[in-house]
BALO-507232 format. One record per residue (C-alpha): residue number from 1; residue in one letter; x, y, z. Coordinates in Angstrom, 2 decimals, decimal comma. Layout:
# BALO-507232
(NUM A (X Y Z))
...
This chain:
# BALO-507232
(1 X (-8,86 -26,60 11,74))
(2 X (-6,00 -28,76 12,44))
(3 X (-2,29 -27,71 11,40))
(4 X (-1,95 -30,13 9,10))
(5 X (-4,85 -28,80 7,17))
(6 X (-3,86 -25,44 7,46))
(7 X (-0,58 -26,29 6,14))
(8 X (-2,57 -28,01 2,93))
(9 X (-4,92 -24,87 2,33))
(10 X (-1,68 -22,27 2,38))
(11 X (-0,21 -24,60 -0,08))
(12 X (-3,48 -25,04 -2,39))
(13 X (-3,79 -20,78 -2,04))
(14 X (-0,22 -20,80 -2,96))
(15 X (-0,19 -22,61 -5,81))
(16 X (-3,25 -20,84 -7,26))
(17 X (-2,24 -17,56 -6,75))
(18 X (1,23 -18,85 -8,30))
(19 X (-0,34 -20,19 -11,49))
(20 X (-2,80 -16,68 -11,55))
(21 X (0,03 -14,11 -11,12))
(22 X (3,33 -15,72 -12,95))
(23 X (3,51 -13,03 -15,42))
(24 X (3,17 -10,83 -12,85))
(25 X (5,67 -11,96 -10,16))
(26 X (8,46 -12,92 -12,57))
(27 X (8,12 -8,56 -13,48))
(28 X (7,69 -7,88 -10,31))
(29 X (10,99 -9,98 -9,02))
(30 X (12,51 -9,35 -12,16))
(31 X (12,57 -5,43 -10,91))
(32 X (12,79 -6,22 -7,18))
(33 X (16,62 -7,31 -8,16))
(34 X (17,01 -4,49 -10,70))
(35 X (16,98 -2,02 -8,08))
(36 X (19,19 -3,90 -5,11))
(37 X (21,83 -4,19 -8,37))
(38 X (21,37 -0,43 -8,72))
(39 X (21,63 0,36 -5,23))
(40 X (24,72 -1,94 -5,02))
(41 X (23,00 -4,47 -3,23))
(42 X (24,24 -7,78 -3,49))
(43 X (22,06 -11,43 -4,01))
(44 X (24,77 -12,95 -1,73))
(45 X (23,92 -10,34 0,68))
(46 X (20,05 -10,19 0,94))
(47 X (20,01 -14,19 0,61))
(48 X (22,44 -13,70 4,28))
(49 X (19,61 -11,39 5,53))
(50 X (16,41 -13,91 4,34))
(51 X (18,18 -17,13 6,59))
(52 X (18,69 -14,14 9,53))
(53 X (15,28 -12,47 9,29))
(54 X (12,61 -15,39 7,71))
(55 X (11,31 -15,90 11,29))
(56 X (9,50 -12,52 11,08))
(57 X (7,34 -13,97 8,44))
(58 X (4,54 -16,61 9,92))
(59 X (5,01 -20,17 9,22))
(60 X (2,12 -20,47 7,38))
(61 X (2,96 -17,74 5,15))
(62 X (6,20 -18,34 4,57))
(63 X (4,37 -21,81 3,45))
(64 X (1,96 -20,20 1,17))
(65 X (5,09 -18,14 -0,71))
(66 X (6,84 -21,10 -1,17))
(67 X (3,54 -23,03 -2,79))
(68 X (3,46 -19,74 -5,00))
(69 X (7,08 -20,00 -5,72))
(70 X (7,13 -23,51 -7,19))
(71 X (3,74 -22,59 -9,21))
(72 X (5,03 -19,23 -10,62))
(73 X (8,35 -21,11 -11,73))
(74 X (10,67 -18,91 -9,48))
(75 X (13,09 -19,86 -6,77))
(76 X (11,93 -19,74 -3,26))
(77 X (14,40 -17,94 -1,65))
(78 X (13,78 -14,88 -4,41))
(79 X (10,38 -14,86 -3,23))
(80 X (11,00 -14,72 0,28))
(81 X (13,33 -11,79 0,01))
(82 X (11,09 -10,22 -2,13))
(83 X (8,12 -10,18 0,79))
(84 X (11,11 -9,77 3,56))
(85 X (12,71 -6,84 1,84))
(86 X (10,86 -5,30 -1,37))
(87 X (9,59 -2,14 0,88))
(88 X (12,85 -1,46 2,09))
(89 X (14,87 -1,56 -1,19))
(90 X (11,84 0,24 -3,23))
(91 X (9,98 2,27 -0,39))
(92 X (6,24 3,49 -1,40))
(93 X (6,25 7,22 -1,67))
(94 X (1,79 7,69 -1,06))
(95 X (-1,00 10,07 -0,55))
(96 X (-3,21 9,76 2,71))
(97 X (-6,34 11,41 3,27))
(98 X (-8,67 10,83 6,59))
(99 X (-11,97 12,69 7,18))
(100 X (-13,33 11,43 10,85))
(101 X (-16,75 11,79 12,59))
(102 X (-18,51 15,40 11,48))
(103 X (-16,00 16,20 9,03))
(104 X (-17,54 13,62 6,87))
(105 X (-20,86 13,76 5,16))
(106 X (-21,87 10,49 6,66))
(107 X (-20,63 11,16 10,32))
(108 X (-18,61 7,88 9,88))
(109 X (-15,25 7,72 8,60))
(110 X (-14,03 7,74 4,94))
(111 X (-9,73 6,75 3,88))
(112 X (-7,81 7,62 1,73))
(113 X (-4,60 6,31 -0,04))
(114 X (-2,56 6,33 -3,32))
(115 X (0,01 4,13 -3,72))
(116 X (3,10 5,55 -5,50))
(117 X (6,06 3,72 -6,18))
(118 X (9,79 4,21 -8,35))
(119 X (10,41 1,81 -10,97))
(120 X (13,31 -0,05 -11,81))
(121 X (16,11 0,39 -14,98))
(122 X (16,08 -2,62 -17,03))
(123 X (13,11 -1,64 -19,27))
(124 X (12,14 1,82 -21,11))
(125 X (10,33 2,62 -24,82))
(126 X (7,35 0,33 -25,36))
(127 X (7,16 -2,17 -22,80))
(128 X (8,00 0,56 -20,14))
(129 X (5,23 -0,60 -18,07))
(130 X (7,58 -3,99 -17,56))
(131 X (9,98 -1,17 -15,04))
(132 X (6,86 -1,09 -12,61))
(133 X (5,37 -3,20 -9,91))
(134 X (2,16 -5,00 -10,44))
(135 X (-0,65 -4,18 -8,20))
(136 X (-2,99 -6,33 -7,47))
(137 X (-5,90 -7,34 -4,97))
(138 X (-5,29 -10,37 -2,43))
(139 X (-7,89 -11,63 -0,23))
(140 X (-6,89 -13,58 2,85))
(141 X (-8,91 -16,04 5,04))
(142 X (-7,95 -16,28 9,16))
(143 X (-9,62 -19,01 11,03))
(144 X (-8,17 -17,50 14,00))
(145 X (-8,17 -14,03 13,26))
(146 X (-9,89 -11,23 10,90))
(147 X (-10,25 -12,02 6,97))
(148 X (-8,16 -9,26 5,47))
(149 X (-8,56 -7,57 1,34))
(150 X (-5,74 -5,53 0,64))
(151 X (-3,82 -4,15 -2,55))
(152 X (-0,48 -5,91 -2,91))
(153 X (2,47 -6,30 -5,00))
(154 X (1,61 -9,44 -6,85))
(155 X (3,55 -12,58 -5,56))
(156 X (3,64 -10,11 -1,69))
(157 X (1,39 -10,99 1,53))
(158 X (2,83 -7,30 2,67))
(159 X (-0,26 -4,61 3,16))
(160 X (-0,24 -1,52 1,03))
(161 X (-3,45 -0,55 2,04))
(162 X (-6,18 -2,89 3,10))
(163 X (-9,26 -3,52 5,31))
(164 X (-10,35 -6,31 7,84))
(165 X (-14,29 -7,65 8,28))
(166 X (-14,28 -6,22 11,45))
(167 X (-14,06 -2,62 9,72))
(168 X (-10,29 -1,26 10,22))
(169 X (-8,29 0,14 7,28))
(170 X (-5,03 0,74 6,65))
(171 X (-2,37 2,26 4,85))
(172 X (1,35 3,54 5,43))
(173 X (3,82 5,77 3,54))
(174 X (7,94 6,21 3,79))
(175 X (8,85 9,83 5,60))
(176 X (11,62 11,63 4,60))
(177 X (13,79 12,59 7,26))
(178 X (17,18 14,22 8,14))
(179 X (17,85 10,87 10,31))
(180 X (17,80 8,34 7,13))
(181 X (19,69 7,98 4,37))
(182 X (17,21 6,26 1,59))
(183 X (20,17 5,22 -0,29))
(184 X (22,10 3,47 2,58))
(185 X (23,70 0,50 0,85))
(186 X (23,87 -0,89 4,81))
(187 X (21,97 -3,58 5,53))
(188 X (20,57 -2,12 9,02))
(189 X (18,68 0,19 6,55))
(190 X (17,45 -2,39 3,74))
(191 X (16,75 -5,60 6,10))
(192 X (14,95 -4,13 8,60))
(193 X (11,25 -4,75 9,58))
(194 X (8,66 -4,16 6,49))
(195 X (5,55 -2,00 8,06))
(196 X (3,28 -4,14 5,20))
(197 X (3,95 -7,38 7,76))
(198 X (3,02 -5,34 10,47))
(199 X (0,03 -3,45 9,20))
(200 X (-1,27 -7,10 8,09))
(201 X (-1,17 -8,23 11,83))
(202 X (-2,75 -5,51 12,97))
(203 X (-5,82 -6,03 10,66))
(204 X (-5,63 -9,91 11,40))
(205 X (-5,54 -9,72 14,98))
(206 X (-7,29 -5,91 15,65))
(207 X (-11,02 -5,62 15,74))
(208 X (-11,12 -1,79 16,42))
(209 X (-8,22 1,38 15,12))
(210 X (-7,45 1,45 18,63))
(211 X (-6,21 -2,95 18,51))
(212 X (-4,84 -3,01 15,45))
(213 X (-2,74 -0,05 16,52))
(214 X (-1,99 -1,99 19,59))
(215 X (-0,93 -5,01 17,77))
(216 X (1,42 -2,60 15,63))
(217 X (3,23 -0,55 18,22))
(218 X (4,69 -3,54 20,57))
(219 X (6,44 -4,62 17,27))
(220 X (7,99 -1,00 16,50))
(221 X (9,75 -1,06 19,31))
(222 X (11,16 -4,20 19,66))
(223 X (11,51 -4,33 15,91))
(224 X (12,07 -1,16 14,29))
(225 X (10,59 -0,16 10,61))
(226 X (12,82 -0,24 7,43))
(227 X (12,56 3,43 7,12))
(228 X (10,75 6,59 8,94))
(229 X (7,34 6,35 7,91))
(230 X (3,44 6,73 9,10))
(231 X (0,78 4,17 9,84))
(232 X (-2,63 5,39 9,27))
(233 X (-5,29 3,18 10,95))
(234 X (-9,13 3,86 11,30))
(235 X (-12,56 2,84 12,08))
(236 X (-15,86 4,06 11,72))
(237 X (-15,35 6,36 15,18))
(238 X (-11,46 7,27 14,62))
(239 X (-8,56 7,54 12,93))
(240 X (-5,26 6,78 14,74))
(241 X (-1,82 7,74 12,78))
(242 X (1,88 6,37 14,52))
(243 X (4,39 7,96 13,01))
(244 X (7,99 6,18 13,65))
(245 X (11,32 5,53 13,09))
(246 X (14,57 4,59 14,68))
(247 X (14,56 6,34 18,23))
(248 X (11,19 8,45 17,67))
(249 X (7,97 7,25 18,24))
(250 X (4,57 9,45 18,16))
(251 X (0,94 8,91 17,64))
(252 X (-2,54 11,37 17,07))
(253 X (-6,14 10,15 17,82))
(254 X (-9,10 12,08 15,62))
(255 X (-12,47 11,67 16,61))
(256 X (-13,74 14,84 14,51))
(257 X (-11,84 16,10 11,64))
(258 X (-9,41 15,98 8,56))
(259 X (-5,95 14,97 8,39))
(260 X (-3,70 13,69 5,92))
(261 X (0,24 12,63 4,97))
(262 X (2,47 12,43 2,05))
(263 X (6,08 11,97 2,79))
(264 X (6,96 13,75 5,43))
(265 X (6,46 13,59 9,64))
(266 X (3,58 16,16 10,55))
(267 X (3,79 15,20 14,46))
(268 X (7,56 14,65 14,57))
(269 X (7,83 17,63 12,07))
(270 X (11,16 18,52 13,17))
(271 X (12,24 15,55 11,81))
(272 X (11,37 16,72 7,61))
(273 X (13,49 16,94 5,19))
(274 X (12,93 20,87 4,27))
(275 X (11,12 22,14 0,96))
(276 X (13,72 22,12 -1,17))
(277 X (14,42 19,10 -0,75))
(278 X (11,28 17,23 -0,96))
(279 X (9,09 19,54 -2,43))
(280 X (6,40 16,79 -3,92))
(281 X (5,56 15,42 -0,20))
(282 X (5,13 19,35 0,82))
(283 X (2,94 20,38 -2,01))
(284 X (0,71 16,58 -2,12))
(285 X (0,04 17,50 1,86))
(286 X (-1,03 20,96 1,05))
(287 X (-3,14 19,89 -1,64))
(288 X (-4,64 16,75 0,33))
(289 X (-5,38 19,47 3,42))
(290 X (-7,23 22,38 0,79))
(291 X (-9,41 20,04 -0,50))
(292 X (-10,21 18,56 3,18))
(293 X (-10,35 21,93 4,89))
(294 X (-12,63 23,09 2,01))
(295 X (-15,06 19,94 1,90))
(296 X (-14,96 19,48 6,04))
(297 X (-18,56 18,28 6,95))
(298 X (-19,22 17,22 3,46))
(299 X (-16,25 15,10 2,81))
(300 X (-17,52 11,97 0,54))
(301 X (-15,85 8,85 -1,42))
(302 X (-16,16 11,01 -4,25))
(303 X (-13,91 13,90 -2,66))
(304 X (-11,27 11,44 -1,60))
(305 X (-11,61 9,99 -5,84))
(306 X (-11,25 13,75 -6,51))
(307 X (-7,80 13,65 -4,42))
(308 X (-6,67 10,59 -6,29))
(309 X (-6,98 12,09 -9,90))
(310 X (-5,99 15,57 -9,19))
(311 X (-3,19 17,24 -11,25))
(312 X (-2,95 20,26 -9,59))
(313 X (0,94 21,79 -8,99))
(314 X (1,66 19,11 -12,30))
(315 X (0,80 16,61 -13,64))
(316 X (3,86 15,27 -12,49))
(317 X (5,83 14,61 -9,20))
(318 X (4,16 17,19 -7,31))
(319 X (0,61 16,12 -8,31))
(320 X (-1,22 13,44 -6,29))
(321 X (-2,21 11,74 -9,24))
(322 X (1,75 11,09 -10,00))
(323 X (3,51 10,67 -13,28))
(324 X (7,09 10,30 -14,35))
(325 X (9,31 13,65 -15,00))
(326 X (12,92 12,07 -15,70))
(327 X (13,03 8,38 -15,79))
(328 X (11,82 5,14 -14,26))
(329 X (13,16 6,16 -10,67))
(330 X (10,93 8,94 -9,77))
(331 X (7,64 7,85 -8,01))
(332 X (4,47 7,64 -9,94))
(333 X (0,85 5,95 -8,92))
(334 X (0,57 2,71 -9,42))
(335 X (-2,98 2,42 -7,49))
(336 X (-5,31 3,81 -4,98))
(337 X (-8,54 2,59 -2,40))
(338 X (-11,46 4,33 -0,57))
(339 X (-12,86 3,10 2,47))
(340 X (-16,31 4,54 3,68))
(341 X (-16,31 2,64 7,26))
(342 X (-19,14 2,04 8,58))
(343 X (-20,06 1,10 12,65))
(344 X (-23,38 -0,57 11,98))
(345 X (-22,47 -3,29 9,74))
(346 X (-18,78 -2,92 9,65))
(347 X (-18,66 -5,82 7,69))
(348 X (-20,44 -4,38 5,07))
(349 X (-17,96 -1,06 4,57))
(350 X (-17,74 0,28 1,14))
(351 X (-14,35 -0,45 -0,52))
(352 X (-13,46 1,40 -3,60))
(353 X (-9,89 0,09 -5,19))
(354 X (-8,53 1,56 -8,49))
(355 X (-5,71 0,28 -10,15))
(356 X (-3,73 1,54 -12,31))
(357 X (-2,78 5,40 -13,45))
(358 X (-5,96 6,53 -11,25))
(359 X (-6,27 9,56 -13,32))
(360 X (-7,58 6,84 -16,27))
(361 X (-9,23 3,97 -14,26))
(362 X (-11,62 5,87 -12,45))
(363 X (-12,67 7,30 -15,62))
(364 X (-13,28 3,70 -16,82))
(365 X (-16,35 1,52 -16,25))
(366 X (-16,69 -0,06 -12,72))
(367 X (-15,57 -3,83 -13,19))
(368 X (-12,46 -2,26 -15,32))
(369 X (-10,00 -0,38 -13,69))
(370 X (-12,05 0,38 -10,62))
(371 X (-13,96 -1,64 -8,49))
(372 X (-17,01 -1,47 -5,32))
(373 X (-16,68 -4,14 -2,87))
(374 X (-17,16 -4,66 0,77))
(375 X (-14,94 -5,36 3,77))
(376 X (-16,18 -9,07 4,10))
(377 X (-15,63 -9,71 0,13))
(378 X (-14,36 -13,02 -0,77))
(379 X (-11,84 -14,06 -3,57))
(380 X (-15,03 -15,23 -5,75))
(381 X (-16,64 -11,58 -5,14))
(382 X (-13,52 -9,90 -6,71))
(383 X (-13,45 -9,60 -10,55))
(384 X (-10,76 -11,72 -11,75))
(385 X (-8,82 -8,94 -13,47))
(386 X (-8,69 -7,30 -10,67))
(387 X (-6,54 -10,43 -8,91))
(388 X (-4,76 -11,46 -11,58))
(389 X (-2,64 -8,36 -12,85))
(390 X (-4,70 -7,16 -15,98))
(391 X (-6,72 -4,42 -14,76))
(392 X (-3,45 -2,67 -13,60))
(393 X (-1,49 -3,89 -17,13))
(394 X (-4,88 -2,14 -19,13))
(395 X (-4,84 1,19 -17,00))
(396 X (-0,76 1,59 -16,58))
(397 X (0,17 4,47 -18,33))
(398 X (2,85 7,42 -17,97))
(399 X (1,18 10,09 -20,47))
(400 X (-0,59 12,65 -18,67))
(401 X (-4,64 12,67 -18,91))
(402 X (-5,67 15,20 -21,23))
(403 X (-9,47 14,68 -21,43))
(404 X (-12,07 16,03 -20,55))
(405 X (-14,07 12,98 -19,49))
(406 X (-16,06 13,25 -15,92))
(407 X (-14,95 9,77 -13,72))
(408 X (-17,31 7,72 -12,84))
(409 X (-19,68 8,48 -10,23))
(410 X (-19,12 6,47 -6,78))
(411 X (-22,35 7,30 -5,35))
């Protein structure tokens, strides 16, 4: 396909996915600048850091965002700074659970990850859901490289947690360290590299774990991440983590067995924040590694679903299933995804994506506030709720499930 064509399918994609999602962007910018203003952030200043840092985004994306921004009725430059920066400003606080070769009940591998996320101050009482970001599925096409379906912010190309046709998931979460100060008002913490750009060229250019990761780690070191954090990337035969920030840089291979991550280094452990001061990503890990431990050799998609809604040490912060204890800045879940790979047909691995309070929309009907697709799936294959905001709007929620009600079985 020639550029010119290119250029005129990022710009149809753009537009559509502009028109789709304009409720959803103009919340999701609306709180993107609610939190810079209350981390005393200025527009003057991350407009300065878009001109300096726009070249990290590819020219056909940055294309595509500013189709999206003209059809969503926003201005460009918001939209830009809101893919360049979004991560950094409001990092993801997530779950990740891995069971590799014969710790799962298939032999093949099975991911895990919630997505958490703080909220932002402008909205509270009955339209609190309006102080959280809107998750969404995107589906992208690559002549010239893998087709990628990930969970996004809607109006973001940046990776939560996604999956190529060639098999490889991934997902990433912030670490709390002694080295970083999540507040820093500087912009060497805020504009720095987003790991959602990076994690999207690994699954666009990486065929196996072991490429994407390749892909990823050139660009850590010449290009930093926003904050400490871990990538998580697997295939069907192995999991590879990289765990990074500033001047530390480590990595773990698993063939044959169960690992996991909150927030919080577990290879550069001497890096954590202690207990007491981040006692959620301590007690989420210790709960993720029970239930693996416990389940090793039988570990299903239905044991990482059981992860996703659990309320032990809560519900509440502490919980994996997340919910609001003060206000709108603590973390809560705002979705989750499963990923039974499979080496065979690769293509064809299971993808299970909830969005929503998990603890609720796996409890729904499939086609509601989950879904069961496949790593080749096409926009047309996805249900349109699921693209457009409103499964995530219907299964928001910060009250605490109280039922009784078995989810809905996976297998």
């Amino acid at each position: 396909m020639s550029d010119s064509m290119n250029r005129r399918e990022a710009v149809k994609k753009g537009e559509k996915r502009g028109e789709m999602l304009k409720w959803a962007i103009g919340q999701n910018l609306k709180n993107f600048w609610v939190s810079a203003r209350d981390k005393e952030i200025y527009k003057e200043d991350i407009y300065a850091a878009v001109r300096e840092n726009s070249h990290r985004l590819p020219n056909l994306t940055k294309v595509e965002i500013k189709s999206m921004a003209r059809s969503a009725s926003v201005p460009y430059m918001d939209l830009l700074a809101f893919n360049l920066f979004e991560e950094n400003i409001t990092p993801d606080g997530c779950t990740v659970a891995i069971a590799a070769g014969n710790a799962s009940a298939t032999g093949e591998t099975i991911f895990f990850k919630q997505s958490d996320k703080k909220g932002s101050s402008e909205f509270t009482g009955e339209n609190c859901y309006e102080n959280q970001q809107v998750n969404v599925i995107r589906v992208e096409e690559h002549e010239d490289g893998n087709n990628v379906l990930m969970v996004a912010a809607a109006g973001s190309t940046a990776v939560k947690m996604g999956i190529n046709d060639k098999g490889v998931a991934i997902g990433s979460n912030i670490s709390r360290t002694i080295t970083f100060d999540e507040e820093g008002k500087s912009a060497k913490e805020w504009a720095a590299a987003s790991r959602g750009e990076f994690m999207r060229q690994g699954l666009i250019q990486g065929n196996t774990a072991v490429e994407a990761a390749q892909v990823i780690t050139p660009l850590l070191f010449s290009d930093p991440m926003s904050s400490p954090g871990s990538i998580d990337i697997a295939d069907a035969k192995r999991a590879v983590i990289l765990e990074g920030e500033f001047t530390h840089l480590a990595s773990e291979w698993i063939e044959n067995g169960v690992t996991g991550r909150a927030n919080k280094f577990e290879i550069l452990s001497h890096l954590a924040r202690p207990r007491s001061e981040i006692p959620s990503s301590y007690c989420r890990y210790e709960r993720v590694m029970e239930m693996l431990e416990k389940n090793e050799g039988n570990v299903t998609v239905e044991t990482m679903r059981d992860l996703s809604i659990d309320h032990k040490n809560g519900p509440g912060l502490n919980s994996i299933c997340r919910y609001q204890e003060n206000d709108y800045n603590d973390e809560t879940t705002l979705s989750a995804a499963i990923f039974q790979l499979r080496e065979s047909k690769p293509e064809k691995s299971e993808v299970y994506i909830a969005l929503g309070k998990t603890s609720y929309s796996w409890r729904s009907e499939e086609g509601e506030g989950w879904v069961k697709i496949s790593a080749d799936s096409l926009e047309e294959d996805i249900p349109e709720n699921f693209l457009n905001g409103e499964a995530w709007l219907k299964y928001y929620t910060e009250e605490h499930y109280q039922g009784d009600k078995n989810p809905t079985p996976l297998i």
